[in-house]
Structure formats: structure tokens, C-alpha cells
C-alpha positions as CSV (number, residue, x, y, z in Angstrom):
1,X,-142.9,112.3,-49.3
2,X,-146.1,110.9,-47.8
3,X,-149.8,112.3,-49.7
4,X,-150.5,114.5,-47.1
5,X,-147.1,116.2,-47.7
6,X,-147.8,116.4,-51.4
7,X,-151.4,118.3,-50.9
8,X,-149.5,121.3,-48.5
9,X,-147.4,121.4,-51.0
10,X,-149.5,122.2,-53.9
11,X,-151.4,124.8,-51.7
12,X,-148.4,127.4,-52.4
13,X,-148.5,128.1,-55.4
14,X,-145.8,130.3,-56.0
15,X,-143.3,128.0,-53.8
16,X,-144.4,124.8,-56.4
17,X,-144.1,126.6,-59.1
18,X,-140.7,128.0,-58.2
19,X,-139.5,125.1,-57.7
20,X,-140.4,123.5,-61.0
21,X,-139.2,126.8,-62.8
22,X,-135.8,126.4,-61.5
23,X,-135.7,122.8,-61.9
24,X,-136.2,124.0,-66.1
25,X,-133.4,126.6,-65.5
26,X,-131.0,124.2,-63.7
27,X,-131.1,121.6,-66.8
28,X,-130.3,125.2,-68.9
29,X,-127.2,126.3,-66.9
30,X,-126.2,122.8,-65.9
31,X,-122.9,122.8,-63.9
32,X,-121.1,119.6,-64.8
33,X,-119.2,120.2,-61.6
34,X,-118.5,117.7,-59.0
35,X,-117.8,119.1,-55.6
36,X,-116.0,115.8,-54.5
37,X,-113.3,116.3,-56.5
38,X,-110.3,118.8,-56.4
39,X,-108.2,120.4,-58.8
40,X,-105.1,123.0,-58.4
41,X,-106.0,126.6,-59.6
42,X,-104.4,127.1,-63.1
43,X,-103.2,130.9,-63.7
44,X,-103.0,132.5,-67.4
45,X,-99.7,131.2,-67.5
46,X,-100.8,127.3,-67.2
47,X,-99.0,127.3,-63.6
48,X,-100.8,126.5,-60.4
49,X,-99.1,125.5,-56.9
50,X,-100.6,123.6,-54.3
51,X,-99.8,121.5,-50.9
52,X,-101.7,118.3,-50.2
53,X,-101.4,115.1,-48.3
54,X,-102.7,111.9,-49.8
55,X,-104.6,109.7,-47.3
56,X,-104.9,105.8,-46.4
57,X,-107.8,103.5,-48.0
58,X,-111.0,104.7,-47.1
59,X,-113.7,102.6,-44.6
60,X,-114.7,99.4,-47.0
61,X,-111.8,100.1,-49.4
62,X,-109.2,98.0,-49.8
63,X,-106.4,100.3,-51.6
64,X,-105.3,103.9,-51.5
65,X,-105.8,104.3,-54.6
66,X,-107.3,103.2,-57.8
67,X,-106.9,102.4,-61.7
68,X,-109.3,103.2,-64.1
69,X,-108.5,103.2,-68.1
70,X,-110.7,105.7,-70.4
71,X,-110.3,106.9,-74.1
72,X,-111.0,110.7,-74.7
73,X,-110.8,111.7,-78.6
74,X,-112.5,113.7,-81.0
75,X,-114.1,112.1,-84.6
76,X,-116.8,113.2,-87.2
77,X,-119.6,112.0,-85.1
78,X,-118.4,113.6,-81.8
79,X,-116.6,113.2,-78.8
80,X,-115.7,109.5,-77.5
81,X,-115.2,110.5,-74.1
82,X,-115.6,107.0,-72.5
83,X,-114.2,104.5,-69.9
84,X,-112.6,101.8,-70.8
85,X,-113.9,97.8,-70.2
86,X,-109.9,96.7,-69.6
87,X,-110.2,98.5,-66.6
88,X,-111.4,95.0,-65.0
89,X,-109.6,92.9,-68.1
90,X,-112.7,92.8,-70.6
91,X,-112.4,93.0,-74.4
92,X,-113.4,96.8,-75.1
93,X,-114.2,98.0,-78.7
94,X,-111.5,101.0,-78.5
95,X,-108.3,98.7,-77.6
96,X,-108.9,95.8,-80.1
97,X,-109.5,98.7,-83.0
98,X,-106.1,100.0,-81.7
99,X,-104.8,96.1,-81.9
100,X,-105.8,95.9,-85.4
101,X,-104.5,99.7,-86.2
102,X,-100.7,99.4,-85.0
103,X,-100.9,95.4,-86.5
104,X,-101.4,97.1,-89.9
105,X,-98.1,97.5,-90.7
106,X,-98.9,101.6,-91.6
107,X,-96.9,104.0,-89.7
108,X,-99.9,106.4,-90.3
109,X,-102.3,103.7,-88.1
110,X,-99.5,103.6,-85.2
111,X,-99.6,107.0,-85.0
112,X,-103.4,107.3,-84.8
113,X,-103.0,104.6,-82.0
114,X,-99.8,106.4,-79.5
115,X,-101.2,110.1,-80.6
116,X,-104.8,110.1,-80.9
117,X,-107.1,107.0,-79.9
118,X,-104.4,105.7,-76.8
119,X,-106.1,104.1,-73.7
120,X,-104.9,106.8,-70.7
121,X,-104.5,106.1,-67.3
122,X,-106.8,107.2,-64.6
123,X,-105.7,107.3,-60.8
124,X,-108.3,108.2,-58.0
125,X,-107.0,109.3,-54.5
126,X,-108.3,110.9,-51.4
127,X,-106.6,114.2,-50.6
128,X,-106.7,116.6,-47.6
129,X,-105.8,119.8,-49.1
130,X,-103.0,121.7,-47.2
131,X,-102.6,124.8,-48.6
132,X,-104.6,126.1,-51.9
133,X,-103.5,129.7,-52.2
134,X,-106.0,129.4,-55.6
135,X,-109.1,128.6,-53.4
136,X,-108.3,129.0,-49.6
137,X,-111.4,127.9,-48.4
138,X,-110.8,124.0,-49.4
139,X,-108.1,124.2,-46.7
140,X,-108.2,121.3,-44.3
141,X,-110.7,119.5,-46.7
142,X,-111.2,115.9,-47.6
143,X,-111.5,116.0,-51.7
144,X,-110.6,112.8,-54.5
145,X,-108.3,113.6,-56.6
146,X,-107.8,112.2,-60.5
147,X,-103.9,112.4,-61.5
148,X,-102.0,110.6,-64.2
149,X,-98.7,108.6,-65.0
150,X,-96.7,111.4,-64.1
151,X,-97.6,112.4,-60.5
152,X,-98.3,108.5,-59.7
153,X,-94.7,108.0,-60.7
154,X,-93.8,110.8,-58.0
155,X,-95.6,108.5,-55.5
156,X,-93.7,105.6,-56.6
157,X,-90.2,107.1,-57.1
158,X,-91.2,108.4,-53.0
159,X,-91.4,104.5,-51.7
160,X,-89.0,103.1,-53.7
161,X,-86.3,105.8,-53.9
162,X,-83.4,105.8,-56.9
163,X,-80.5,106.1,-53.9
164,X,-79.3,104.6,-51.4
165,X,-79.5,107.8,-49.2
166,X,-83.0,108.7,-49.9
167,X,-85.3,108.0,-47.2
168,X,-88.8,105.7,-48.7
169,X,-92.2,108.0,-47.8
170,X,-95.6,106.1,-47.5
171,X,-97.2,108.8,-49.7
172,X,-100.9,107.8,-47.8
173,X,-99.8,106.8,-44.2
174,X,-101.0,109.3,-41.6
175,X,-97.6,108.9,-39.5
176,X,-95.3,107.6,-42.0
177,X,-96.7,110.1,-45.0
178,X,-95.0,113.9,-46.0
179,X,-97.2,117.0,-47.8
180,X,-96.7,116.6,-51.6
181,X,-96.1,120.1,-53.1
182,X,-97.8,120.0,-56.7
183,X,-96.2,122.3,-59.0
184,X,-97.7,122.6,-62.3
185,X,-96.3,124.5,-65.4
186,X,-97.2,124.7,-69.1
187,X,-94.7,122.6,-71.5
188,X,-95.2,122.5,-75.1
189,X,-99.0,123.1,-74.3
190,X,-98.9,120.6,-71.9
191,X,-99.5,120.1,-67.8
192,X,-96.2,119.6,-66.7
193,X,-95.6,118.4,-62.4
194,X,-91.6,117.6,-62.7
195,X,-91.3,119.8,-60.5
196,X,-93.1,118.6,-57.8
197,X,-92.2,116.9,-54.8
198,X,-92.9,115.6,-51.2
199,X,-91.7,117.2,-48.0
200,X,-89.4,115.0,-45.3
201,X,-91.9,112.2,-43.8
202,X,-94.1,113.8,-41.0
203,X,-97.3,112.4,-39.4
204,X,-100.4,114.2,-40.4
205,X,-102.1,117.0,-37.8
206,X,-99.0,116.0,-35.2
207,X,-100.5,112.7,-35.1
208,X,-103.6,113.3,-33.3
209,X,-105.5,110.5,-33.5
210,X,-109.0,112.4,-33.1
211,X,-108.4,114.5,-35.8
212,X,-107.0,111.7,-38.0
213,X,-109.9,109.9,-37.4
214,X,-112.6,112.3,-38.1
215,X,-110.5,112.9,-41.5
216,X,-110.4,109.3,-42.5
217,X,-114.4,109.2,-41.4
218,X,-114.9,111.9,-44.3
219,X,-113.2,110.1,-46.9
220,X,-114.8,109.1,-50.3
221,X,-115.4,105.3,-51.4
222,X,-112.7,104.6,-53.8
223,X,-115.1,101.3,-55.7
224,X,-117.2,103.4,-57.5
225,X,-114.7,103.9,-60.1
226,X,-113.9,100.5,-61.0
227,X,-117.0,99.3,-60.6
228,X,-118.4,97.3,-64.1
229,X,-122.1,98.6,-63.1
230,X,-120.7,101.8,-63.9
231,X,-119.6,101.4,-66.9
232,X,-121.1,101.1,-70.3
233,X,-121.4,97.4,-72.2
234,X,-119.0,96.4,-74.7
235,X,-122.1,97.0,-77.4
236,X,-123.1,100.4,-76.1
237,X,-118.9,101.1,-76.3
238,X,-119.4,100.1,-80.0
239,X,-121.8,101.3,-81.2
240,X,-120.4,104.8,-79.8
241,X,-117.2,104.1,-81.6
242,X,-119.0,103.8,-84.7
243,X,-121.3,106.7,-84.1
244,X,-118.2,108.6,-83.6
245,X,-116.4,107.8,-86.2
246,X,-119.0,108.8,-88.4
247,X,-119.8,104.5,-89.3
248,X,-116.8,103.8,-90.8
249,X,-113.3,103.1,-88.7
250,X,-109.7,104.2,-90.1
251,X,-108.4,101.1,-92.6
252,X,-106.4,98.8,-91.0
253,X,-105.1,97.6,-94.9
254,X,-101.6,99.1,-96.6
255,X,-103.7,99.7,-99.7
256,X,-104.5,103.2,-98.8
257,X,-103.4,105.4,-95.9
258,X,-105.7,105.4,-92.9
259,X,-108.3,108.7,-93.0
260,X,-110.1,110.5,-90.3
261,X,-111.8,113.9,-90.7
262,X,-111.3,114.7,-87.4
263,X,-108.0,117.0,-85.8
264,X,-105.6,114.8,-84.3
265,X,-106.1,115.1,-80.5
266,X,-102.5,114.7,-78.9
267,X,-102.8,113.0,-75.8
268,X,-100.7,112.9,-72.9
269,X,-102.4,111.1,-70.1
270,X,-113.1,111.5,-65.8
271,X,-114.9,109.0,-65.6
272,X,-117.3,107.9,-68.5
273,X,-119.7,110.3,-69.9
274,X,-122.8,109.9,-71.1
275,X,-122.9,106.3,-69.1
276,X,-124.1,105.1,-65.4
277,X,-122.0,106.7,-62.6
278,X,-121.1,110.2,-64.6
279,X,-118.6,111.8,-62.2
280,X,-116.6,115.0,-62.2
281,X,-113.8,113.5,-64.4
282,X,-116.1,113.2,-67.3
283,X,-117.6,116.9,-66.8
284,X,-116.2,120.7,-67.8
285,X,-116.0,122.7,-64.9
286,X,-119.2,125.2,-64.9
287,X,-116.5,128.1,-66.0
288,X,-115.8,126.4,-68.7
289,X,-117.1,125.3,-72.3
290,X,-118.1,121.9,-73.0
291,X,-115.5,122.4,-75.9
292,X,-112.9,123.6,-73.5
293,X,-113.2,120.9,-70.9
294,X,-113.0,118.5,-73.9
295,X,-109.9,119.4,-75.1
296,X,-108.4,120.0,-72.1
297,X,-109.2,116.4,-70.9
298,X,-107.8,114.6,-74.1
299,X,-104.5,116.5,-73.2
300,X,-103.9,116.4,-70.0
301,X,-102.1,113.8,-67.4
């Protein structure tokens, strides 16, 4: 904005301050929402339904999709809601207190480790989005989408089928690709996508290449996510551990039993927050309580 743009702005008044008015409100009623990303519409009952086609690296990327390791658990001091430096094979503070936990010899550590502080798995895809009878108006839309082990073993299972008879899918090839149909249920409190599937191979749009290519032109930059400039240091990892676990770390000794004020958080399988890069898997949805997102992020997959 050149000088002579900032003096016709500050002649209306009311326009200038309006703007800086809402400016205040928007840091009050923050939406933690990031439009780039999509997720299936969840009823009362935990169940949501969805079709969408997973899509071929994007311009400058290399892969279809990515891998990104983060630790989401709650202690006295907190939330640790953080990515995780072995991501890109660094030391991180989280995984060698987990080392030291499950080499303890306690049963009570182990548990802390595979229930409550485990590293999870992240995986980053773009999407065009099918059919979303939840939210109709993202249909024919380019979104990324986070999943976990689960539907990432669908994808596998689809290229390297169990039988013989079973044709292999290339889950993100325009021509060689089929519509996934994501199912999800609630399962002893849990996302569940077992039933979910992919359709018979078909190629995307009929195969028209002008529409292919103005889809693969709005696709999203997979890097960011695995990019070390966006995540936090190993001491600024640490020194959050410590913070939330309120300065002193569960005993890794068989003299007395491991402690932590704190509710187990089970997890099953966004990313960091709080560090460089903040992005939608780190945020609650702007329906939904800080609290709420938290939880639901340490237990889902």
C-alpha cells in the first residue's frame, strides 16, 4: 500500500475504523478453520458417507501423498498437540521419553506409551470430492485431505490386492484410479472406515484431459507438511513437554509406579499447533469447542 493510499484511507473514518473493529472481533470469534481441507459430515450417530477420488502428485510435488508424525495428549500443564521431528528422522523429545517409558520394565509405562503419549500417523492427500450429501456444495471440488492408518491401508490393500482375482487400482491415477466410498461408523467410541471401499477402476471426468487438467492445476502443495521450517525445534518440543507435564515426566524407575494427573487419552491414530505453519489439522472446526476438537483429535485415525 503506497502513502498516498494510506492518506484516502484514513479520510473515512467510519470505513478505518470498521475495519480495525472487526479485526478486534475476528481475534474474539476466531475460526480455527482451514478451508483447504475436507472432512466427511458426521451425524448424531458418529456415521457419515461420502464419495471421493484421490488425485496424482501435485505441480512441484513429488508423491501423492505424504507422512507426517504428531503427538496429541492431554497433561497437567495442557494440551501437547504437536508434530513430531521423526517426521524427517530427527531425535524428538516425545519419542525418546516413550524409549525410556516402555525400556522401564513397568507395565504401567508401556501403557502410558501404546495408550496415551504414541506417535500417530498423519497422511495428506488431495481429493476431488464426488459426492458429499453432508455439504453438496464441495461437489466437484479440489480439497487435502488428513486420514490415518486405517483408510491408507484401504489404499494399499487397493494396489496390492490379497487375491489372485482382484484387479490392483492406482487409488491417485486419473485413468487407472476408481471413486473411494468412505463410510464412517462409531465403534467403541471410535471412527471406524472398514467399511469403506473403492469402486471398479474408471478414469476420472471420462478422461477428458481439459478437465483433468484444470483439476490437477487447482491442487494443493503437498511439502508444506513435511517441511522442518514448519516445525518447532527439538528445545521448543521440550520445553512444551515439560510445560505440559506440569515439570516433572512419568518415572521411568520400578521403584514406584509411573503418575500423571492427567485422564488417559486413548489414541487411535493436524499439523502442529502453536508452531510455524498452523494448518487445519491442528485447529477445531469453528462449530466446535477447543475442548471438543481436542479430544476428538487424540482419538481419531
Amino acid at each position: 500500500m503506497s502513502f498516498e493510499e494510506l492518506k484516502r484511507r484514513s479520510q473515512n473514518k467510519d470505513a478505518l475504523i470498521e475495519k480495525l473493529t472487526s479485526m478486534d472481533d475476528g481475534d474474539k470469534k476466531k475460526s480455527y478453520k482451514d478451508d483447504r481441507f475436507w472432512r466427511p459430515t458426521v451425524d448424531d450417530a458418529g456415521t457419515a458417507s461420502a464419495v471421493i477420488r484421490f488425485l496424482p502428485e501435485a505441480q512441484g510435488d513429488e508423491d501423492s501423498w505424504v507422512l507426517y508424525y504428531n503427538h496429541a495428549f492431554q497433561g497437567p500443564g495442557g494440551w501437547f498437540i504437536e508434530n513430531s521431528r521423526t517426521t524427517f528422522g530427527e531425535k524428538d523429545p516425545v519419542s525418546e521419553m516413550n524409549s525410556k517409558l516402555w525400556n522401564s520394565g513397568l507395565q504401567s509405562n508401556k501403557d502410558l506409551v501404546s495408550q496415551k503419549y504414541k506417535r500417530k500417523k498423519n497422511f495428506v492427500s488431495n481429493i476431488l470430492v464426488i459426492n458429499d450429501s453432508g455439504n453438496p456444495e464441495n461437489n466437484g471440488k479440489v480439497f487435502l485431505y488428513r486420514y490415518g492408518v486405517k483408510i491408507h491401508q484401504k489404499i494399499m490393500d487397493a494396489m496390492k490386492p490379497e487375491f489372485a482375482d482382484e484387479e490392483p487400482i492406482i487409488p491417485f491415477d486419473f485413468w487407472q484410479g476408481a471413486n473411494f466410498r468412505l463410510r464412517q461408523r462409531k465403534v467403541a467410541g471410535y471412527p471406524n472406515y472398514d467399511k469403506s471401499e473403492f469402486d471398479s477402476p474408471s478414469a476420472l471426468l471420462d478422461g477428458d484431459e481439459e478437465k483433468l487438467k484444470a483439476i490437477w492445476e487447482q491442487e494443493y502443495a503437498l511439502s508444506e507438511f513435511v517441511d522442518p521450517t514448519n516445525y518447532k525445534s527439538y528445545d521448543e518440543l521440550k520445553t512444551r513437554l515439560e510445560s505440559v507435564l506440569g515439570g516433572s515426566q512419568p518415572t521411568t524407575t520400578a521403584e514406584t509406579v509411573a503418575v500423571n494427573d492427567a485422564p488417559v487419552i486413548q489414541t487411535e491414530d493436524k499439523i502442529s499447533g502453536g508452531g510455524q505453519g498452523d494448518r487445519e489439522e491442528v485447529q477445531p472446526d469453528s462449530e466446535e469447542s477447543a475442548l471438543d476438537y481436542f479430544q476428538r483429535l487424540a482419538a481419531e485415525d
